[in-house]
C-alpha positions in Angstrom: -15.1 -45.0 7.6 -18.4 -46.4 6.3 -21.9 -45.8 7.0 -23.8 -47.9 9.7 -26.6 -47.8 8.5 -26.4 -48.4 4.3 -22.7 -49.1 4.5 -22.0 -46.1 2.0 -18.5 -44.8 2.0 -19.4 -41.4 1.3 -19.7 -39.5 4.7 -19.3 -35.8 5.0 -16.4 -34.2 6.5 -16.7 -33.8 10.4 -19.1 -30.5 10.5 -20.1 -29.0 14.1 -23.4 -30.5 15.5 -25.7 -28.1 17.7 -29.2 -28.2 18.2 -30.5 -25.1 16.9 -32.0 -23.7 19.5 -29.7 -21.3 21.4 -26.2 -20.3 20.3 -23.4 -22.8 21.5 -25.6 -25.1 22.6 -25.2 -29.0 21.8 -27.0 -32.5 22.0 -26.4 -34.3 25.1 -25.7 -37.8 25.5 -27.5 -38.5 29.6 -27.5 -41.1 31.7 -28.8 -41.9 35.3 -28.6 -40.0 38.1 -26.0 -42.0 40.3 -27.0 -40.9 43.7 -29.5 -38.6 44.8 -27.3 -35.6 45.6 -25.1 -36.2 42.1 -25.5 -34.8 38.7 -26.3 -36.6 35.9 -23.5 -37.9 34.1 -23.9 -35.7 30.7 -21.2 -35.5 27.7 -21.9 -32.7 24.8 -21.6 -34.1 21.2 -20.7 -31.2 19.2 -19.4 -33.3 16.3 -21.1 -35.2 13.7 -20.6 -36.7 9.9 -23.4 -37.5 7.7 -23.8 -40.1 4.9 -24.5 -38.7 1.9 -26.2 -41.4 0.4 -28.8 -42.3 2.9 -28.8 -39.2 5.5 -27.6 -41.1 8.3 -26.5 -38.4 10.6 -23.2 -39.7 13.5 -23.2 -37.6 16.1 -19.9 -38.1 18.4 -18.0 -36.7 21.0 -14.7 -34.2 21.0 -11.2 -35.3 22.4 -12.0 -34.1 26.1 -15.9 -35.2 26.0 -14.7 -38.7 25.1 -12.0 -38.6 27.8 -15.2 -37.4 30.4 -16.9 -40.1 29.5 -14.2 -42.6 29.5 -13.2 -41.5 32.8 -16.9 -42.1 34.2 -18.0 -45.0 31.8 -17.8 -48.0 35.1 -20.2 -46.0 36.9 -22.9 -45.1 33.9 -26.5 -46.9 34.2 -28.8 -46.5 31.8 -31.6 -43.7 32.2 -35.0 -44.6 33.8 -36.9 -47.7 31.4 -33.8 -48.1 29.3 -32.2 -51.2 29.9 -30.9 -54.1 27.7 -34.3 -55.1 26.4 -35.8 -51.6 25.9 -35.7 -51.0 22.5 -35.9 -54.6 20.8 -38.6 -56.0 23.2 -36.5 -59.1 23.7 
């Protein structure tokens, strides 16, 4: 496995991701509401490597998050102002 972002081959281990803020608790990976009376589709990503040579930090999803999401993935829309042109104004 490389590095996305400097294409270093020197990532950590996988190591446990949280966020710090309250015991157990992990980022969340959200999308869109897809009905009024549903929940938002949200997967925990308690996993993450890091490249050691630029910082990078990959967050990811465990075995049964991934299968969640995999199981859900044809009904995800992107969260409120997010779509395919958000972040690289074209």
């Amino acid at each position: 496995m490389r590095c996305a972002l400097c294409g270093s081959g020197r990532l950590t281990p996988v190591g446990e991701l949280t966020s710090g803020v309250r015991w157990g608790e992990r980022l969340r990976l959200t999308f869109r509401r897809p009905g009024i009376l549903k929940p938002r589709p949200t997967f925990d990503a308690g996993l993450a490597r890091a490249c050691r040579d630029c910082g990078a930090l990959f967050p990811f999803l465990d075995a049964y998050e991934r299968r969640q999401l995999d199981a859900a993935a044809d009904d995800l829309t992107d969260v409120e102002g997010a779509g395919p042109h958000h972040d690289n104004g074209g």
